[in-house]
C-alpha positions as CSV (number, residue, x, y, z in Angstrom):
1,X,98.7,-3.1,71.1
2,X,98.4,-6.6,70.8
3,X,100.1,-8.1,74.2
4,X,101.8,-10.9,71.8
5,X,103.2,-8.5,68.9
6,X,107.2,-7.2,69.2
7,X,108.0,-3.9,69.9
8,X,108.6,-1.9,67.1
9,X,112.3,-1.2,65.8
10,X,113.3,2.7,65.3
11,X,113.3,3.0,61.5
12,X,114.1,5.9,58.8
13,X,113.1,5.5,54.9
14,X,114.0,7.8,52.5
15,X,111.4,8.6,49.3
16,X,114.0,9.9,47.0
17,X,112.4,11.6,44.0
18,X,114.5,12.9,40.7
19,X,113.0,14.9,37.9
20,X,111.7,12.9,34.6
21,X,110.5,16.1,32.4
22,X,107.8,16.3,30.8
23,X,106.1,13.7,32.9
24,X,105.7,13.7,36.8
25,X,109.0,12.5,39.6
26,X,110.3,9.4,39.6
27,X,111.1,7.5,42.6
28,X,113.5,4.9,44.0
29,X,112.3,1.8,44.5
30,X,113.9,-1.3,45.2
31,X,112.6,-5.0,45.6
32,X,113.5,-6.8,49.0
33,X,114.5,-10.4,48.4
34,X,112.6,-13.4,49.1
35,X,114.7,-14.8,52.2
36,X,114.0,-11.4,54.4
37,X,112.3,-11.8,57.4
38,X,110.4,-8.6,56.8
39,X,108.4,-7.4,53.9
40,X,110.0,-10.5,51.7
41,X,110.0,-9.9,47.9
42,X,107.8,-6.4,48.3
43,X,108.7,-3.3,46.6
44,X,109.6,-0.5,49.3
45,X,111.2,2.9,49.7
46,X,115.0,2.3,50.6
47,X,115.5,2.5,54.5
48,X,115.8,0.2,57.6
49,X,117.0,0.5,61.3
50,X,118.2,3.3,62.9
51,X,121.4,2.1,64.8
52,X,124.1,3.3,67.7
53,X,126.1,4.5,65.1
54,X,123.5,6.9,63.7
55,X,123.0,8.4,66.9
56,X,126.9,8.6,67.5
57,X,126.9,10.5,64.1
58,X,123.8,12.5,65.3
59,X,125.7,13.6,68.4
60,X,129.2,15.0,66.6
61,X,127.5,16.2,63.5
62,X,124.2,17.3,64.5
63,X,123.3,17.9,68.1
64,X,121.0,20.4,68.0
65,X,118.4,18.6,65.4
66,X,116.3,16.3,67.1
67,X,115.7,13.6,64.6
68,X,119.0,13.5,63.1
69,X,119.8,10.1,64.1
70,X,116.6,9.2,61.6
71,X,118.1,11.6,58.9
72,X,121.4,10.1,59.2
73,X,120.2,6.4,59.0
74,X,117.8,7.0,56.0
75,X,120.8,8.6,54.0
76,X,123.4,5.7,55.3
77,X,121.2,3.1,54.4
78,X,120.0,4.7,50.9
79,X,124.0,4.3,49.6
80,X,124.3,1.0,50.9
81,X,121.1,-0.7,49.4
82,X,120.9,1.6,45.9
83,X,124.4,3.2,45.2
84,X,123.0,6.3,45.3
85,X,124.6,9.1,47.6
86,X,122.3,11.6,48.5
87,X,122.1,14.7,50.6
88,X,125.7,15.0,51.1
89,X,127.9,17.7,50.0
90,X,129.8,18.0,47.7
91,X,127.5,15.9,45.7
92,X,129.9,12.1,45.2
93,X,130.4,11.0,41.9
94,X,130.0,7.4,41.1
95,X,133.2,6.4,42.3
96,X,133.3,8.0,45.7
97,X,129.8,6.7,45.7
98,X,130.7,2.9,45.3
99,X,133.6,3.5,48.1
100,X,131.0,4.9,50.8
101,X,129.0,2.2,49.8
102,X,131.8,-0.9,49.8
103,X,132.7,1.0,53.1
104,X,129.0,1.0,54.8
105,X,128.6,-2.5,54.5
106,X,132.0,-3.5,56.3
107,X,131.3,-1.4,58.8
108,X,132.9,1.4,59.1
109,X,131.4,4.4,61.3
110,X,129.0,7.0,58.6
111,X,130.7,9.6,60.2
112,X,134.5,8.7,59.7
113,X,133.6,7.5,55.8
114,X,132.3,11.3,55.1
115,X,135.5,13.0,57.0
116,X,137.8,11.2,55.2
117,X,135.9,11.9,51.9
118,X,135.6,15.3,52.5
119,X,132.5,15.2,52.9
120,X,129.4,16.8,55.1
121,X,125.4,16.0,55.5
122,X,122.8,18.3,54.5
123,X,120.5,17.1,56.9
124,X,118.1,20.1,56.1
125,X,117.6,18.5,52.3
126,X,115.0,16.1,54.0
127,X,111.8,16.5,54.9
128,X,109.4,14.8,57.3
129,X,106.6,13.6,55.0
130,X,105.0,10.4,57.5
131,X,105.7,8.1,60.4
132,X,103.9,4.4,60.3
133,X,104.7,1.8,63.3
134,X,101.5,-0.8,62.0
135,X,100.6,-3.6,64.3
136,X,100.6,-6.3,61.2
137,X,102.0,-9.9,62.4
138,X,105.1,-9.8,60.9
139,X,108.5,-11.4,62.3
140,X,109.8,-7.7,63.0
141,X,107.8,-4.5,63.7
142,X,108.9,-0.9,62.8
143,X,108.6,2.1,63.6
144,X,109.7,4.1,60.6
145,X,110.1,7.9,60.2
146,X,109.6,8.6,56.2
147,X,111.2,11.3,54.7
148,X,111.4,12.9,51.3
149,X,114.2,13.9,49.4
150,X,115.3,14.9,46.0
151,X,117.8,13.2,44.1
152,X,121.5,14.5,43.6
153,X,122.2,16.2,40.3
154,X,122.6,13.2,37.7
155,X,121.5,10.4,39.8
156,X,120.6,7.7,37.7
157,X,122.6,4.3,37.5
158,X,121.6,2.3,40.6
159,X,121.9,-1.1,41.7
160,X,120.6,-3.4,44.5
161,X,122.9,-5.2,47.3
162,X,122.2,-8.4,46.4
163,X,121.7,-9.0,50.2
164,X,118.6,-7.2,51.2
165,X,117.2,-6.4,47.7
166,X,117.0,-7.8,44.6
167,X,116.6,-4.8,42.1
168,X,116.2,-1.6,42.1
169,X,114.5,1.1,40.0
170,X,113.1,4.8,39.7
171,X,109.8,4.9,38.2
172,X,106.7,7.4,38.3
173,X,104.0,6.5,41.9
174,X,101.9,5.7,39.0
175,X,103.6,3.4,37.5
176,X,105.1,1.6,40.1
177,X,101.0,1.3,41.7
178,X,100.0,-0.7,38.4
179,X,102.9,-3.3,38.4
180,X,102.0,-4.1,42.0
181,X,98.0,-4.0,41.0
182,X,99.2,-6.1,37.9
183,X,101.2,-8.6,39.7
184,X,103.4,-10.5,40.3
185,X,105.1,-7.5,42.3
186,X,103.8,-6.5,45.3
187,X,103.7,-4.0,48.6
188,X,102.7,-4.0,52.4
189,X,100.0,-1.9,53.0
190,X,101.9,1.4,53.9
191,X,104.2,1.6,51.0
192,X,101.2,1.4,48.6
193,X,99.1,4.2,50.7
194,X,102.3,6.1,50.1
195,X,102.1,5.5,47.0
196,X,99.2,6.8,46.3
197,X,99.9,9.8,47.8
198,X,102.9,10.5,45.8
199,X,101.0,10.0,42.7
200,X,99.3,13.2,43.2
201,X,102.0,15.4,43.0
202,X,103.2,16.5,39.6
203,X,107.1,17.8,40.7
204,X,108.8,17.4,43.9
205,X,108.2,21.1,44.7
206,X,104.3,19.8,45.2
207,X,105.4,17.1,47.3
208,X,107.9,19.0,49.3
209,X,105.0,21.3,50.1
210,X,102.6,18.7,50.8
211,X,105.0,17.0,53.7
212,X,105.1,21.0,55.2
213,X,101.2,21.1,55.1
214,X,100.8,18.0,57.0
215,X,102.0,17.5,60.6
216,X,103.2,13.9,60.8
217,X,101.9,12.0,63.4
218,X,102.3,8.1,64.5
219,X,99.9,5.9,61.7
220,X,98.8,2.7,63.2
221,X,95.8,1.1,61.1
222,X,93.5,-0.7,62.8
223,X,90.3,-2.7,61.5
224,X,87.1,-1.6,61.2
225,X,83.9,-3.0,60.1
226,X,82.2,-0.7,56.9
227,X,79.6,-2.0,54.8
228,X,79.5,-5.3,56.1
229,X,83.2,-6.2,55.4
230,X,86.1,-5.6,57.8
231,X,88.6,-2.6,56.4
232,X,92.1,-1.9,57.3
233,X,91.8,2.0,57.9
234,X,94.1,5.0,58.7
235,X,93.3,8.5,59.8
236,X,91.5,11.2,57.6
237,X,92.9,14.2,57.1
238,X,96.6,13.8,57.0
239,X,98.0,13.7,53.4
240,X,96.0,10.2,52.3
241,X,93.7,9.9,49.3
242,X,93.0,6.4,50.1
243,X,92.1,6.0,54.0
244,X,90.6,2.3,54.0
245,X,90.4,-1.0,52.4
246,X,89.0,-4.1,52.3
247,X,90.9,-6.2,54.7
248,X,91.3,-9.0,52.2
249,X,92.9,-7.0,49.4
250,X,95.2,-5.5,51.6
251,X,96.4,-8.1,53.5
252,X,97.0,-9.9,49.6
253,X,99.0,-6.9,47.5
């Protein structure tokens, strides 16, 4: 690692995927505004730090799972940038929703908010699907467990923070690949490899399986000349359709 780059930040994301019969899953997306100091104005999976009160959570409510800080924190940060509640049971409605949300951002301990709701974590609805700590030159560096999810029953209305993101949206991999390939939208270089990979996966059954096919491992993409032009590359053989890329494109998109 560069001697002059930041050391990465624990992170969790969460890929949340709902059913969209008769075509493939959609996913939640939202769009990070244009003042953040990291990934400003890019589409991206809802997630970000994992904190002390995640592992405080972790500790009383889970003790025995090893990552369940990173479960915790990709769930708590899901409600507070999107509204939407997931892996919690019984499943919120919109109302009880909002007031974890409301609650979240004031500051209010994760684990308090679902005791007095009446409500507990099914930490066991998420699975690892990837792990990505990249060594771009960016303001802040992550190191960000992904993890895939399916969407409580009905989850549909959802709406951005206004603070960290702009909008929000599901939308098929597919689709949301061509707005960023059309422009103006756009996505750091993991979210679109991602991407891809979602796209090949016609229900979240496939993908769930996918994730348990795949032991995740640390991706950090490093350059490499091919052809005569530098590429930004990532390991073969771990879930990716697309392992490389002209350096130019995908520092650009």
């Amino acid at each position: 690692m560069p001697e002059d780059l930041p050391p990465p930040i624990p992170a969790a994301t969460l890929i949340l995927m709902r059913r969209a019969p008769p075509g493939p899953p959609e996913i939640l997306m939202m769009e990070r505004a244009r003042t953040m100091a990291f990934a400003a104005g890019a589409l991206v999976f809802p997630g970000g730090r994992i904190d002390r009160g995640d592992h405080d959570a972790a500790a009383a409510l889970a003790p025995d799972l090893p990552d369940a800080a990173a479960r915790i924190a990709a769930i708590r940060e899901t409600i507070e940038e999107t509204g939407i509640a997931p892996a919690l049971s019984p499943p919120p409605d919109e109302e009880v929703a909002a007031a974890l949300r409301a609650d979240i951002a004031a500051g209010t301990p994760f684990a308090q908010l679902l005791a007095g709701a009446g409500l507990s974590l099914q930490l066991d609805a998420l699975t690892p699907f990837a792990r990505w700590c990249p060594n771009f030159r960016e303001a802040r560096r992550f190191d960000a467990l992904f993890y895939l999810a399916e969407a409580p029953p009905g989850a549909g209305r959802t709406s951005a923070d206004q603070h960290e993101a702009v909008r929000t949206f599901w939308a098929a991999a597919a689709e949301i690949l061509a707005e960023i390939e059309a422009g103006p939208a756009h996505a750091i270089f993991p979210t679109r490899r991602n991407l891809e990979r979602l796209a090949l996966f016609a229900s979240f059954e496939e993908a769930w399986a996918d994730a348990g096919r795949h032991e995740v491992q640390r991706v950090t993409p490093w350059i490499e000349e091919r052809a005569g032009r530098p590429h930004l590359c990532i390991p073969e053989g771990i879930g990716y359709p697309v392992t490389s890329e002209p350096l130019d494109s995908a520092l650009r998109r």
